[in-house]
N, C-alpha and C positions, 0 to 999 in steps of 0.2 A: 701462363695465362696472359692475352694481349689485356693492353686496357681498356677496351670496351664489353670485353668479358667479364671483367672485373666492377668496372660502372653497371654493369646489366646484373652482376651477381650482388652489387650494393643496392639496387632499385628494386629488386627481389624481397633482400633484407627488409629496407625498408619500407615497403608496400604490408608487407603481413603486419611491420611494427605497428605500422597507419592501422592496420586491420585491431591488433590488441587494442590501442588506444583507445580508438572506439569503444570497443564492446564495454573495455573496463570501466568505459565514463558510463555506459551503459547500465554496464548491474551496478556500478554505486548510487545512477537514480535508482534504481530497481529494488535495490535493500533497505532506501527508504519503507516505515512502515505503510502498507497499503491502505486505501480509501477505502473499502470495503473492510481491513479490519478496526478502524478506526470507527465505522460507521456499526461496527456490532457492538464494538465497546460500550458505544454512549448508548445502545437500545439496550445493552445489559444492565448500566446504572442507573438509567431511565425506569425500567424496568424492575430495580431492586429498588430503587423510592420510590415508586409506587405502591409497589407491595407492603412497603414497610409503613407508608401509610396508610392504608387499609388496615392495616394488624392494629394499629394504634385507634385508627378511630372506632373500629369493629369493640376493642376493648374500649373504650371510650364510651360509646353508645349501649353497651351491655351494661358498664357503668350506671350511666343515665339510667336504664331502666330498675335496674335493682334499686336504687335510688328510690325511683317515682314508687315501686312495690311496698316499700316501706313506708312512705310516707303514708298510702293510703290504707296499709293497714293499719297504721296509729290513727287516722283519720275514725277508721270504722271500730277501731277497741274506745275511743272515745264516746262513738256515735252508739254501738251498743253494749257500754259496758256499764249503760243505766244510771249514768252521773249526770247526764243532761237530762234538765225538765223539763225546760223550755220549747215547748214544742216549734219555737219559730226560730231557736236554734237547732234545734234539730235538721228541721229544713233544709235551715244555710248552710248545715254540715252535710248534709245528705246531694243538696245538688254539688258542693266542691268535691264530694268523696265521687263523684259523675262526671266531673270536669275532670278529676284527676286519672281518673279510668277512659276518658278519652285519651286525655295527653299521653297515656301510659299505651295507646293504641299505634298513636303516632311514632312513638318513641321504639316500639317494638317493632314497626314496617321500617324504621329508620335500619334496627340491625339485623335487618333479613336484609336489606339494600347492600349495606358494609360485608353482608356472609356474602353475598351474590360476587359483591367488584371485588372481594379477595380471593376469590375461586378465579377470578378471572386474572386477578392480578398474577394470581400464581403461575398458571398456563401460560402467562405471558411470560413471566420471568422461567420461566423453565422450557419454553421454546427459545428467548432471545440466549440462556448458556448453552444450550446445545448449537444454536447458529454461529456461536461465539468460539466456540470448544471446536465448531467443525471449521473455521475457518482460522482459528490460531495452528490445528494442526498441519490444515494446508500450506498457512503462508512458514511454518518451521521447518516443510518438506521442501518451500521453491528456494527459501534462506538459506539455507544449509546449501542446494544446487548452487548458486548463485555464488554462496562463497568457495564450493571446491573448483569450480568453474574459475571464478579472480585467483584464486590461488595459483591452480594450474597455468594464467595467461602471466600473472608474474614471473613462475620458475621457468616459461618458454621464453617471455622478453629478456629476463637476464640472458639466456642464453643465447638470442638472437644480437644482443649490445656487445655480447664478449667475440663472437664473430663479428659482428660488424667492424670494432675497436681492432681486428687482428687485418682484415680486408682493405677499411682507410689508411692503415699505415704503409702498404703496399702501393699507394695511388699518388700519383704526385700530388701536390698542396694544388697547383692551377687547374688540375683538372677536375682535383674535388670539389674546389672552389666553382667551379662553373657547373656542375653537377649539381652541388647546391642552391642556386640559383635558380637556375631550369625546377629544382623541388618548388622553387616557393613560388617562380611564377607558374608552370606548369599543372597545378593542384595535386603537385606531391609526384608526379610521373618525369622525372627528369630524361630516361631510358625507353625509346618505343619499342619491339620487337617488330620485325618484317615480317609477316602476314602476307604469303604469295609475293605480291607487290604492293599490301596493302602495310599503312603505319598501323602500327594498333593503337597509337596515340591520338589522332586527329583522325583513322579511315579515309586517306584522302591513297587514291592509286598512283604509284612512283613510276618513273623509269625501268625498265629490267636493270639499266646500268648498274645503277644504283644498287643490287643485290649484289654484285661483284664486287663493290668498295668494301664492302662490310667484311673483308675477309682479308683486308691491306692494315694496315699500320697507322694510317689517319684515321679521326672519330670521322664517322660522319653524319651529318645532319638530315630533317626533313626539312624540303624546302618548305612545306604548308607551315610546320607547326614547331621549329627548330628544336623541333626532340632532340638525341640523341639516338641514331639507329643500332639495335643490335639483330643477329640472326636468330 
Protein backbone atom coordinates (compact mmCIF):
# COMPACT_ATOMS: atom_id res chain seq x y z
CA UNK A 1 0.00 0.00 0.00
CA UNK A 2 1.87 3.56 -1.15
CA UNK A 3 1.47 6.23 1.35
CA UNK A 4 -1.00 8.10 0.30
CA UNK A 5 -3.29 5.11 0.43
CA UNK A 6 -2.36 4.75 3.59
CA UNK A 7 -3.00 8.80 4.87
CA UNK A 8 -6.40 8.38 2.83
CA UNK A 9 -7.13 4.93 4.62
CA UNK A 10 -6.16 7.11 8.24
CA UNK A 11 -8.57 10.11 7.07
CA UNK A 12 -11.29 7.44 6.52
CA UNK A 13 -10.54 6.16 10.05
CA UNK A 14 -10.57 9.28 11.29
CA UNK A 15 -13.41 11.13 9.81
CA UNK A 16 -16.06 8.29 11.08
CA UNK A 17 -14.06 8.65 14.59
CA UNK A 18 -14.97 12.59 14.21
CA UNK A 19 -18.35 11.12 13.25
CA UNK A 20 -18.64 8.76 16.85
CA UNK A 21 -17.35 11.73 18.81
CA UNK A 22 -20.10 13.77 17.98
CA UNK A 23 -22.93 11.62 18.26
CA UNK A 24 -21.57 10.40 21.65
CA UNK A 25 -21.33 14.15 23.03
CA UNK A 26 -24.74 13.92 21.44
CA UNK A 27 -26.71 11.34 23.52
CA UNK A 28 -24.77 12.10 26.62
CA UNK A 29 -26.75 15.66 26.24
CA UNK A 30 -29.54 13.66 25.19
CA UNK A 31 -29.61 11.26 28.42
CA UNK A 32 -29.80 14.23 30.47
CA UNK A 33 -33.31 13.91 32.02
CA UNK A 34 -35.81 15.71 29.53
CA UNK A 35 -37.80 19.06 30.08
CA UNK A 36 -40.85 17.62 29.50
CA UNK A 37 -40.23 15.01 32.02
CA UNK A 38 -39.23 17.19 34.45
CA UNK A 39 -42.14 19.57 33.78
CA UNK A 40 -44.72 16.32 34.48
CA UNK A 41 -42.99 15.71 37.60
CA UNK A 42 -43.63 19.03 39.25
CA UNK A 43 -47.60 19.04 37.80
CA UNK A 44 -47.69 15.54 39.52
CA UNK A 45 -46.41 16.99 42.97
CA UNK A 46 -48.27 20.16 42.44
CA UNK A 47 -50.99 18.13 41.80
CA UNK A 48 -50.68 15.60 44.74
CA UNK A 49 -50.52 18.97 47.35
CA UNK A 50 -53.17 20.02 46.09
CA UNK A 51 -55.22 17.24 46.50
CA UNK A 52 -53.95 16.53 49.78
CA UNK A 53 -55.10 19.75 50.78
CA UNK A 54 -58.50 19.58 49.80
CA UNK A 55 -58.68 16.13 51.73
CA UNK A 56 -57.55 18.14 54.79
CA UNK A 57 -59.56 21.01 54.65
CA UNK A 58 -62.65 19.13 53.28
CA UNK A 59 -62.14 17.15 56.73
CA UNK A 60 -61.48 20.32 58.45
CA UNK A 61 -64.70 22.09 57.29
CA UNK A 62 -66.93 18.91 58.04
CA UNK A 63 -65.29 19.36 61.33
CA UNK A 64 -66.42 22.92 61.68
CA UNK A 65 -69.74 21.86 61.01
CA UNK A 66 -70.39 19.06 63.18
CA UNK A 67 -68.94 21.27 65.66
CA UNK A 68 -71.45 24.20 64.88
CA UNK A 69 -74.60 20.99 65.00
CA UNK A 70 -73.73 20.50 68.39
CA UNK A 71 -73.41 23.63 69.63
CA UNK A 72 -76.90 24.47 68.48
CA UNK A 73 -78.39 21.71 69.56
CA UNK A 74 -77.11 22.36 73.27
CA UNK A 75 -78.35 25.81 72.38
CA UNK A 76 -81.97 24.48 71.63
CA UNK A 77 -82.05 21.54 74.80
CA UNK A 78 -81.39 24.67 76.90
CA UNK A 79 -83.79 26.91 74.98
CA UNK A 80 -86.58 24.17 75.25
CA UNK A 81 -85.81 22.04 77.98
CA UNK A 82 -87.99 24.49 80.23
CA UNK A 83 -85.30 25.68 82.57
CA UNK A 84 -85.28 29.19 81.16
CA UNK A 85 -88.10 31.62 82.39
CA UNK A 86 -87.02 34.51 81.47
CA UNK A 87 -88.67 35.25 78.60
CA UNK A 88 -86.07 37.95 77.41
CA UNK A 89 -83.60 35.16 77.75
CA UNK A 90 -85.33 33.16 75.98
CA UNK A 91 -85.19 35.62 73.08
CA UNK A 92 -81.39 36.06 73.32
CA UNK A 93 -81.15 32.49 73.09
CA UNK A 94 -83.63 31.92 70.42
CA UNK A 95 -82.07 34.78 68.11
CA UNK A 96 -78.26 33.08 68.72
CA UNK A 97 -79.72 29.59 68.34
CA UNK A 98 -80.59 31.66 64.39
CA UNK A 99 -77.21 33.22 64.24
CA UNK A 100 -75.91 29.83 64.82
CA UNK A 101 -78.21 28.11 62.15
CA UNK A 102 -76.94 30.85 59.81
CA UNK A 103 -73.37 30.26 60.51
CA UNK A 104 -74.01 26.67 60.25
CA UNK A 105 -75.34 27.66 56.57
CA UNK A 106 -72.22 29.20 55.64
CA UNK A 107 -70.14 26.57 57.04
CA UNK A 108 -72.01 23.81 55.14
CA UNK A 109 -71.62 25.75 51.38
CA UNK A 110 -67.98 26.04 52.71
CA UNK A 111 -67.95 21.91 52.46
CA UNK A 112 -69.86 21.43 49.34
CA UNK A 113 -66.91 24.06 48.05
CA UNK A 114 -64.02 21.68 49.62
CA UNK A 115 -66.41 18.26 48.00
CA UNK A 116 -66.28 20.38 44.66
CA UNK A 117 -62.21 21.42 44.42
CA UNK A 118 -61.39 17.84 45.75
CA UNK A 119 -63.33 16.26 42.88
CA UNK A 120 -61.46 18.47 40.93
CA UNK A 121 -58.24 18.11 42.60
CA UNK A 122 -58.54 14.53 42.02
CA UNK A 123 -59.12 14.57 38.07
CA UNK A 124 -56.24 16.74 38.31
CA UNK A 125 -54.04 14.54 39.91
CA UNK A 126 -55.04 11.52 38.06
CA UNK A 127 -54.66 13.25 34.67
CA UNK A 128 -51.03 14.81 35.78
CA UNK A 129 -49.90 10.57 36.75
CA UNK A 130 -51.04 9.36 33.68
CA UNK A 131 -49.25 12.37 31.62
CA UNK A 132 -46.51 11.36 34.03
CA UNK A 133 -46.67 7.49 33.68
CA UNK A 134 -47.00 8.22 29.85
CA UNK A 135 -44.04 10.19 29.54
CA UNK A 136 -41.65 8.30 32.00
CA UNK A 137 -42.44 5.35 29.68
CA UNK A 138 -41.42 7.24 26.64
CA UNK A 139 -38.37 8.87 27.96
CA UNK A 140 -37.23 4.81 29.33
CA UNK A 141 -37.82 3.66 25.64
CA UNK A 142 -35.58 6.65 23.98
CA UNK A 143 -32.95 5.87 27.29
CA UNK A 144 -32.63 2.62 26.92
CA UNK A 145 -32.02 3.60 22.67
CA UNK A 146 -29.70 6.06 23.47
CA UNK A 147 -27.63 3.83 25.66
CA UNK A 148 -27.47 0.72 23.24
CA UNK A 149 -26.82 3.24 20.49
CA UNK A 150 -23.44 4.78 23.09
CA UNK A 151 -22.58 1.44 23.74
CA UNK A 152 -22.62 0.26 20.33
CA UNK A 153 -20.45 3.61 19.04
CA UNK A 154 -17.94 2.66 21.89
CA UNK A 155 -17.26 -1.14 20.84
CA UNK A 156 -16.99 0.30 16.97
CA UNK A 157 -14.48 3.36 18.21
CA UNK A 158 -12.38 0.70 20.08
CA UNK A 159 -12.20 -0.88 17.17
CA UNK A 160 -11.61 1.84 14.69
CA UNK A 161 -8.37 3.15 17.48
CA UNK A 162 -6.96 -0.50 17.27
CA UNK A 163 -6.83 -0.10 13.37
CA UNK A 164 -6.00 3.13 13.44
CA UNK A 165 -2.88 2.30 16.16
CA UNK A 166 -1.89 -0.75 13.58
CA UNK A 167 -2.22 1.84 10.13
CA UNK A 168 0.18 4.99 12.10
CA UNK A 169 2.75 2.56 12.93
CA UNK A 170 3.07 1.78 9.19
CA UNK A 171 3.41 5.63 8.28
CA UNK A 172 6.53 7.36 8.77
CA UNK A 173 6.66 9.86 11.95
CA UNK A 174 7.03 13.20 9.10
CA UNK A 175 4.38 12.27 7.31
CA UNK A 176 2.03 11.55 10.06
CA UNK A 177 3.27 14.58 11.52
CA UNK A 178 2.15 16.68 8.63
CA UNK A 179 -1.12 14.68 8.36
CA UNK A 180 -1.69 15.89 11.50
CA UNK A 181 -1.37 19.15 11.11
CA UNK A 182 -3.43 19.42 7.89
CA UNK A 183 -6.16 17.65 10.70
CA UNK A 184 -6.13 20.58 12.85
CA UNK A 185 -5.88 23.19 10.33
CA UNK A 186 -7.90 21.73 7.85
CA UNK A 187 -11.20 20.99 10.16
CA UNK A 188 -10.20 17.50 10.72
CA UNK A 189 -9.92 16.79 6.51
CA UNK A 190 -6.10 16.32 6.14
CA UNK A 191 -6.71 13.74 2.81
CA UNK A 192 -9.05 15.30 -0.13
CA UNK A 193 -10.09 12.52 -2.77
CA UNK A 194 -10.06 13.60 -6.52
CA UNK A 195 -13.59 14.01 -7.63
CA UNK A 196 -13.21 14.02 -11.74
CA UNK A 197 -10.80 16.93 -11.40
CA UNK A 198 -12.56 18.19 -8.58
CA UNK A 199 -10.90 18.36 -4.64
CA UNK A 200 -13.47 17.10 -2.53
CA UNK A 201 -11.91 19.26 0.07
CA UNK A 202 -12.12 22.86 -1.03
CA UNK A 203 -14.33 21.95 -4.83
CA UNK A 204 -12.01 23.96 -6.49
CA UNK A 205 -11.37 22.21 -10.53
CA UNK A 206 -7.41 20.84 -10.79
CA UNK A 207 -5.39 20.15 -13.71
CA UNK A 208 -5.96 16.76 -15.54
CA UNK A 209 -2.20 16.57 -14.80
CA UNK A 210 -2.68 16.48 -11.53
CA UNK A 211 -4.82 13.07 -11.57
CA UNK A 212 -1.75 11.35 -13.09
CA UNK A 213 0.57 12.42 -9.95
CA UNK A 214 -1.64 10.70 -7.68
CA UNK A 215 -0.61 7.42 -8.73
CA UNK A 216 3.61 8.31 -8.46
CA UNK A 217 5.33 7.98 -5.21
CA UNK A 218 5.19 11.70 -4.18
CA UNK A 219 2.17 13.00 -1.95
CA UNK A 220 0.65 15.41 -3.69
CA UNK A 221 -0.95 18.56 -2.78
CA UNK A 222 -4.09 21.01 -3.87
CA UNK A 223 -2.78 23.88 -4.98
CA UNK A 224 -6.38 25.87 -3.54
CA UNK A 225 -6.39 24.21 -0.37
CA UNK A 226 -3.01 22.21 0.42
CA UNK A 227 -5.00 19.09 1.18
CA UNK A 228 -3.42 16.16 0.63
CA UNK A 229 -4.71 14.44 -2.83
CA UNK A 230 -5.73 10.83 -2.84
CA UNK A 231 -7.65 8.93 -5.85
Amino acid sequence: MRLIEKLAALQTIDTKLDGYRKRYAEIQAALKTPEALTQAQKAMNEAEANLEHWRKERKSRETAVSDQVRRIKSQEQQLYGGKIKDPREQIALQKNVESLKRHLDTLEEGVLEAILELETAEATFATAGEQLSRIQAEWAQNEADLLAEKSKIIAEARKLKARRAQLTAQIPAASLQRYERLRKSKLGVAVARLHGNSCSGCGATLPTAIRQQLYGDTLVICPICNRLLSA
